[in-house]
VOVO-962639 format. One record per residue (C-alpha): x, y, z. Coordinates in nm, 2 decimals. Layout:
BEGIN
[rovex [X, Y, Z]]
...
END
This chain:
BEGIN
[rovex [12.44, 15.19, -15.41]]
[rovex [12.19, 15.12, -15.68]]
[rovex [12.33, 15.08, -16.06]]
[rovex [12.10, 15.31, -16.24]]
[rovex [11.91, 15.61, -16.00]]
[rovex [11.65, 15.84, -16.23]]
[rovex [11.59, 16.14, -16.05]]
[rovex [11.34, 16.39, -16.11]]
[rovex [11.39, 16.30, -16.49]]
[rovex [11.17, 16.52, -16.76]]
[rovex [11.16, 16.52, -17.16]]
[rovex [11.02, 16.72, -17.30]]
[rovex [10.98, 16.84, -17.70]]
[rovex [10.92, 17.18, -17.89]]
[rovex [10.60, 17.24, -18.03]]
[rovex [10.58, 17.45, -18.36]]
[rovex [10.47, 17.78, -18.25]]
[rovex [10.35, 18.12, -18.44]]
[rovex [10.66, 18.38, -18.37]]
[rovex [10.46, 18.61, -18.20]]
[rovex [10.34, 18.35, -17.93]]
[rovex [10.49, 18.22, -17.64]]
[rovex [10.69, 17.89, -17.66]]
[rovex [10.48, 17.55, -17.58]]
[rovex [10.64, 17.22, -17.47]]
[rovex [10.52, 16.83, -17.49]]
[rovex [10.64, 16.66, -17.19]]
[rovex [10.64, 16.32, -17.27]]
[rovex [10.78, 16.25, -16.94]]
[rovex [10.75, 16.46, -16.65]]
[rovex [10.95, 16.45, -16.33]]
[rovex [11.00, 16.08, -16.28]]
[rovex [11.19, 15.92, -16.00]]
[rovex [11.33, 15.51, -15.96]]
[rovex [11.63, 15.32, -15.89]]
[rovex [11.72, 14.98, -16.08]]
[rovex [12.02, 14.74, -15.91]]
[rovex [12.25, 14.53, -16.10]]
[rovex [12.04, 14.20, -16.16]]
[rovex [11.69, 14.36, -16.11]]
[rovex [11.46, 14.34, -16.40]]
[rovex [11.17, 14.64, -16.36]]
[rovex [10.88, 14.67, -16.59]]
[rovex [10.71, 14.94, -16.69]]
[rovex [10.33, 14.99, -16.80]]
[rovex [10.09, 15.22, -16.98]]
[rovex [9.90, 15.32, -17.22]]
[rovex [10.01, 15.39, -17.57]]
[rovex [10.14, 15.77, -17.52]]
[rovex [10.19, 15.77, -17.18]]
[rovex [10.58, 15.81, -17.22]]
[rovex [10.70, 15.46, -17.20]]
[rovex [10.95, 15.43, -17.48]]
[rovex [11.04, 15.83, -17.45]]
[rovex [11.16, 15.76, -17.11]]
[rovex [11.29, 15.39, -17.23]]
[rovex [11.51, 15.62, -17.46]]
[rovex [11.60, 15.92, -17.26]]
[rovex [11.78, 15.62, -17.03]]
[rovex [12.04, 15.53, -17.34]]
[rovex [12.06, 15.89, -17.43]]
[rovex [11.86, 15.84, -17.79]]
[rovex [11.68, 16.11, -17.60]]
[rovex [11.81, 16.45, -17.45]]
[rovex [11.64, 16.49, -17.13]]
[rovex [11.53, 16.87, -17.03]]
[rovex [11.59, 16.81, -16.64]]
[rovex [11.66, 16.58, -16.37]]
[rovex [11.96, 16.30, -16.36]]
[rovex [12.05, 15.97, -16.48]]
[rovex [12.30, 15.81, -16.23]]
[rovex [12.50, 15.52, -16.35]]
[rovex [12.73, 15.41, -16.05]]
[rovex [12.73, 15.75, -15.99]]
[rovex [12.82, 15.94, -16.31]]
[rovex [12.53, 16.16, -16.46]]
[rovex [12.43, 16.00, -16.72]]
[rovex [12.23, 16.27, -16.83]]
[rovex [12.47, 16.58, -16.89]]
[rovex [12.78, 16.35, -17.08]]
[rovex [12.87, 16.45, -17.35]]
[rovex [13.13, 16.38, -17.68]]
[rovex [13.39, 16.11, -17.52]]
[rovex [13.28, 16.05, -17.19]]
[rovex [12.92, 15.94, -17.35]]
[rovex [13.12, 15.75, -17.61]]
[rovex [13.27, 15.52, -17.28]]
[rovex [12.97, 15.53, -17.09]]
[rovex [12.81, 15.37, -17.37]]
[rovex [12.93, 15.07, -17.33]]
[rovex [12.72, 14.99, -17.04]]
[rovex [12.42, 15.01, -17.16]]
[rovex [12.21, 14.94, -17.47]]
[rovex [11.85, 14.89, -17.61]]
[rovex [11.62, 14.61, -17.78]]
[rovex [11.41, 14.76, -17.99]]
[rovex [11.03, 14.67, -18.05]]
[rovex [11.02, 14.64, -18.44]]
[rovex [11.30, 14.34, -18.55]]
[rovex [11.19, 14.41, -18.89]]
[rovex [11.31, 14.79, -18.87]]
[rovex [11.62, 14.71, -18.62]]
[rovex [11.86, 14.53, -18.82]]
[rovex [12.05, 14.72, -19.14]]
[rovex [11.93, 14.49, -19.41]]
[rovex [12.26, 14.57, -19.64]]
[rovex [12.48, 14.45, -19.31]]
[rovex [12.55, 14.06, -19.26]]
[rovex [12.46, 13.96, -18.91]]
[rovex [12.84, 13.98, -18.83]]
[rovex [12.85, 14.32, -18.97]]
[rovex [12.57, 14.41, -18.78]]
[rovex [12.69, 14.26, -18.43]]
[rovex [13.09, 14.39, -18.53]]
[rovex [12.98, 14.72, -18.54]]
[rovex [12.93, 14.70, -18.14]]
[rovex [13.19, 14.43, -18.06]]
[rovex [13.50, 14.65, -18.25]]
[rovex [13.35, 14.97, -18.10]]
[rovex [13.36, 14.87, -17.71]]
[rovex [13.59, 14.58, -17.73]]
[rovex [13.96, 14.57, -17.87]]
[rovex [14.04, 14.26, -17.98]]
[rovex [14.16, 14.12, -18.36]]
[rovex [13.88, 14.03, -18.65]]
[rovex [13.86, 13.63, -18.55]]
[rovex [13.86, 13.66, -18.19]]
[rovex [13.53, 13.94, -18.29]]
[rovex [13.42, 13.66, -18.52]]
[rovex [13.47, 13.42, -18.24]]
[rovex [13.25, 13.61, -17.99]]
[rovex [13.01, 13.73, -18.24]]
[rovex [12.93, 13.31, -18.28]]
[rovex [12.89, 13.28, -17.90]]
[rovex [12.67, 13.55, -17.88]]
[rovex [12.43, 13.37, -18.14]]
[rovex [12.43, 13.05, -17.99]]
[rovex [12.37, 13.20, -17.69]]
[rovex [12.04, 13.32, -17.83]]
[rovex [11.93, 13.03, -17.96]]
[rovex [12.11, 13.08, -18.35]]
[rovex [12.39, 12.87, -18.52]]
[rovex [12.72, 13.05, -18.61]]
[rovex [12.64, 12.96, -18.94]]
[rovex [12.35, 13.32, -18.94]]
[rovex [12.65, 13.50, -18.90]]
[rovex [12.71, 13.49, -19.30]]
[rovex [12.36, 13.56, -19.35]]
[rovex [12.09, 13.87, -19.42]]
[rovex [11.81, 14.00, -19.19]]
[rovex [11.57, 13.96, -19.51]]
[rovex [11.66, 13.56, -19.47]]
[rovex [11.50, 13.53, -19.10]]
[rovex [11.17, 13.56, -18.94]]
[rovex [11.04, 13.81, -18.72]]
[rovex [11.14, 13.63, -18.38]]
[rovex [11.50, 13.54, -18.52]]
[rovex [11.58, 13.88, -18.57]]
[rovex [11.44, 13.97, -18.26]]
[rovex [11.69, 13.72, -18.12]]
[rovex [11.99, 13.89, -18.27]]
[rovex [11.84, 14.21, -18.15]]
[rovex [11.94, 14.08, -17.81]]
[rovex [12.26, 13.92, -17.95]]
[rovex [12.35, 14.28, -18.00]]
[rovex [12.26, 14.40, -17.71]]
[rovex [12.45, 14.18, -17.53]]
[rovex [12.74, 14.24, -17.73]]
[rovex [12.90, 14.48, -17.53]]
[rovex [12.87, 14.29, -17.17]]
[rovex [12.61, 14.61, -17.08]]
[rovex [12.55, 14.66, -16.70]]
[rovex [12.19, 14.70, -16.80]]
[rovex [11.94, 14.72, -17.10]]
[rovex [11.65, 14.86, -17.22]]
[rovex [11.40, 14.64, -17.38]]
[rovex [11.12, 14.85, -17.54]]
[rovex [10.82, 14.66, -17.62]]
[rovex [11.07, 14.35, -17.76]]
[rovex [10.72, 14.08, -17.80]]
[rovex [10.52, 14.35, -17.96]]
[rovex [10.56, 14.32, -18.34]]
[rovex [10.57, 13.92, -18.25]]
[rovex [10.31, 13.61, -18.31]]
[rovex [10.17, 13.47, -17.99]]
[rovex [10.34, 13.16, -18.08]]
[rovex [10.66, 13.38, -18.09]]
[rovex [10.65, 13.55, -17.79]]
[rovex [10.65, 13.34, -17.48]]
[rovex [11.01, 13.18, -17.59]]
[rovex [11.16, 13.56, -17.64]]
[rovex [11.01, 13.64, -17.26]]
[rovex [11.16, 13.35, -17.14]]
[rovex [11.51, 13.37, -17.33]]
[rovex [11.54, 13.74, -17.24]]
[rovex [11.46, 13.58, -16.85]]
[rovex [11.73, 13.32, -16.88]]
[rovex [12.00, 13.54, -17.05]]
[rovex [11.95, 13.78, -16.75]]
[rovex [11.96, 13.53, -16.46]]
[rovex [12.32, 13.44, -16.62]]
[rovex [12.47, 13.73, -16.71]]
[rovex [12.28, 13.91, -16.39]]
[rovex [12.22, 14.22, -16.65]]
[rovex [11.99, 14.49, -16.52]]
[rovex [11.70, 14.50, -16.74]]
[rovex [11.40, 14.73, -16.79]]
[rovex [11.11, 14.59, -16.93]]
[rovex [10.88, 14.81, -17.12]]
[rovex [10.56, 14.61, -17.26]]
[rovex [10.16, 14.68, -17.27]]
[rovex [10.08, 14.31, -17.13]]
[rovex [10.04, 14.32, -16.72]]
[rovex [10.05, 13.91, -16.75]]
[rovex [10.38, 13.95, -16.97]]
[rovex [10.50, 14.19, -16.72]]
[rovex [10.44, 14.00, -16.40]]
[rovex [10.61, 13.72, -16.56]]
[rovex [10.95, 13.87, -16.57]]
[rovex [10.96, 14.13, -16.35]]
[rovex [11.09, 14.18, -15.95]]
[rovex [10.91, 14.57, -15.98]]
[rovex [10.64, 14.72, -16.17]]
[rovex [10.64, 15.09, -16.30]]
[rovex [10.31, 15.20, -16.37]]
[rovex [10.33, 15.54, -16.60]]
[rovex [10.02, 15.76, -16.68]]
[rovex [10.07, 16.11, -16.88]]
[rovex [10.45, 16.10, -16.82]]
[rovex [10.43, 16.01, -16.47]]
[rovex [10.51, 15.74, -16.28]]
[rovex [10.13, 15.69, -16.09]]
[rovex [10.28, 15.34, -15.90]]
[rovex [10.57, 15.13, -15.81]]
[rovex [10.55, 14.83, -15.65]]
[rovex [10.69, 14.44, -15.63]]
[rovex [10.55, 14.28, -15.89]]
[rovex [10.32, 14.01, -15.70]]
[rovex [10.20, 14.24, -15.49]]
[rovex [10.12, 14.54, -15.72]]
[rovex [9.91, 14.26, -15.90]]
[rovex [9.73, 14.13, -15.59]]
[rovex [9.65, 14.48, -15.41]]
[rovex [9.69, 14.73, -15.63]]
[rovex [9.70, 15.11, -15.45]]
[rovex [9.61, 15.35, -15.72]]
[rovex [9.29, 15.36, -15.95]]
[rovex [9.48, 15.38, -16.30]]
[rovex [9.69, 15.02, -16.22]]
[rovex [9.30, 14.89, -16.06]]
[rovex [9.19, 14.96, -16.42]]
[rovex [9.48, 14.80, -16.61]]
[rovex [9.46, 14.51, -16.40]]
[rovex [9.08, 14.44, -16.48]]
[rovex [9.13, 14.47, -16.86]]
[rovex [9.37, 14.12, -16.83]]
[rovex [9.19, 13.81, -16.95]]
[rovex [9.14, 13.56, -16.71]]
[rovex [9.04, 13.16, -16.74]]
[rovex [8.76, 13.26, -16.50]]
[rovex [8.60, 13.53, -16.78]]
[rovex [8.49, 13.72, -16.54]]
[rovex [8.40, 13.99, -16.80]]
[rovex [8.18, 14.23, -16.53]]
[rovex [8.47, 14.31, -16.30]]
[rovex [8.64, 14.51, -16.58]]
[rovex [8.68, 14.86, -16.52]]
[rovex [8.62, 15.06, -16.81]]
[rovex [8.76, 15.44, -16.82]]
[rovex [8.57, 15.69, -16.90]]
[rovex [8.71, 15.96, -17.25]]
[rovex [9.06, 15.94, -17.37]]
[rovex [9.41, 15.99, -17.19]]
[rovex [9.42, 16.40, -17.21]]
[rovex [9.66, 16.56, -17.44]]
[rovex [10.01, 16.57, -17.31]]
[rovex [10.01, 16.96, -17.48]]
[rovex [9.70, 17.04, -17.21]]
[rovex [9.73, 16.82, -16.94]]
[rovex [9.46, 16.83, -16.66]]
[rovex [9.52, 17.05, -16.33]]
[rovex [9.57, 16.90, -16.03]]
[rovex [9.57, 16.48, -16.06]]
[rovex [9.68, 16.36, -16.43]]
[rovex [9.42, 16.10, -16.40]]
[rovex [9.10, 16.25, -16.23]]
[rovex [8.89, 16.30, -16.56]]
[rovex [8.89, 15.91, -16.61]]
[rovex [8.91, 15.86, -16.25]]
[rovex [8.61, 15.66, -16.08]]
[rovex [8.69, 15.79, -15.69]]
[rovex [8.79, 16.15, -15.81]]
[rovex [8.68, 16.38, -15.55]]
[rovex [8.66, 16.80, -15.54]]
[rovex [9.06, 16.80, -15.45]]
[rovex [9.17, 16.58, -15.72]]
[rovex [9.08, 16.81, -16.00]]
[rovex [9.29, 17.10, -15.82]]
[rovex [9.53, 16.94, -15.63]]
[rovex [9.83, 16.70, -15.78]]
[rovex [9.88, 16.45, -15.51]]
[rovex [10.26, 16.37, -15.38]]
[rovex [10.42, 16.03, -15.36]]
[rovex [10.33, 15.84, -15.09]]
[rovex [10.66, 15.55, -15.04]]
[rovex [10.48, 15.32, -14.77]]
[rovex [10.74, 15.03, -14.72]]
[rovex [10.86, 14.88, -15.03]]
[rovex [10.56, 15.07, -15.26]]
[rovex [10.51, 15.39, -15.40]]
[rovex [10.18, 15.57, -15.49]]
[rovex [10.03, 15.91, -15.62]]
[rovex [9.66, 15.93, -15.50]]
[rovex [9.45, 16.12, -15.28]]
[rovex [9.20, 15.78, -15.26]]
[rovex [9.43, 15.50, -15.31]]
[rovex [9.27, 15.19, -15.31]]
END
């Protein structure tokens, strides 16, 4: 049985409406299916707006879903509520993509890693200490941050006891949202490869949520690729990269810089991702779509699972 199973999950948000008119909804994410296994890491890719973090949220309830179910070892995930959410809570938990934002700056990094430690794990004030000083060094830190503020580190140190948090709890799996993001270049390839190692040892489940395909390849067994609030393609990572099935990932994967430059392959989209308020009948992607045909732009094509891929796409590739 997988750890985590999302089935048929949707978000959606009110939209302010005149009284006399009907009721309109955003759905930021929009009937989306995928399992994730204890030790997997999935990433998942899109545009800005296409529901990434939404859905990264909805996973660790910061979001109410509308529909659909979040399994975790078999307990909906989605419909807890009060104490049962308060237990379930423990296993899982969230990086978050701004370090700068993350971290209380009136709470000592103990404070700020106590807070999860006391919560989900009884044990006296030294012993918290005590693990609160493995969990930094563990990340790369000294025990002696523990005494100190947020405003005292750089950008990719508090990203590091972002993780440290995370991890405080022993979570089955975690959702990193866009972790690298806010980061120098410089910065970025040791937080990849730390969040890599960490997850090898502790075999924590980990979704990956990031805009960089090359990033994404790097760390990932599976690749979600979301367009409009759908999941358009899922595949292994290696070979979503090498043969990619629907036009949207065909696109992504041409807008990654090469050390060949070859600058005339890349496939550029035609107009803007539509408006989640009005989205498109029949394929989400057609209007941008290079190989839509007549049935596209009135028929929404199903999901086609051939072997270990899945695809929606009347002309796959």
């Amino acid at each position: 049985m997988a750890l985590l199973e999302v089935k048929d999950l949707s978000v959606r948000y009110e939209v302010r409406t005149p009284w006399f008119k009907k009721q309109r909804y955003l759905y930021a994410v929009n009937h989306v299916s995928f399992t994730l296994d204890k030790g997997e890491t999935i990433g998942l890719v899109g545009e800005s707006g296409c529901g990434k973090s939404t859905l990264g949220k909805a996973l660790v309830r910061l979001e109410n879903p509308c529909a659909g179910e979040i399994l975790l070892n078999g307990q909906d995930l989605a419909r807890a509520k009060g104490k049962k959410l308060r237990e379930m809570r423990k296993h899982f938990q969230m990086i978050f993509q701004d370090p700068y934002s993350s971290l209380n700056p009136r709470l000592s990094i103990f404070a700020s890693l106590d807070e999860v430690i006391a919560m989900h794990c009884r044990m006296p004030v030294e012993k918290r200490r005590e693990k609160a000083a493995g969990l930094l060094e563990m990340v790369g830190l000294t025990p002696e941050a523990l005494h100190r503020f947020p405003h005292q580190f750089s950008g990719g140190q508090r990203q590091r006891i972002g993780i440290a948090r995370a991890l405080a709890a022993d979570p089955d799996f975690i959702v990193a949202d866009e972790p690298v993001s806010a980061l120098d270049v410089s910065v970025q390839a040791s937080i990849v490869n730390l969040l890599q190692d960490i997850q090898q040892r502790s075999r924590t489940a980990l979704l990956f949520i990031a805009h960089d395909l090359a990033v994404v390849e790097h760390i990932s067994a599976r690749i979600l690729v979301m367009y409009l609030g759908h999941i358009v393609e899922s595949a292994p990572a290696k070979a979503l990269v090498s043969s990619p099935r629907h036009p949207y990932t065909e696109a992504l994967l041409s807008a990654v810089p090469t050390t060949a430059g070859k600058l005339t392959d890349r496939i550029r989209l035609a107009g803007d991702v539509p408006s989640p308020l009005n989205p498109p009948p029949g394929c989400p992607f057609h209007e941008r779509c290079l190989y839509a045909t007549a049935r596209c732009r009135v028929e929404k094509p199903p999901v086609t699972v051939n072997g270990d891929r899945s695809f929606s796409c009347w002309n796959p590739r």
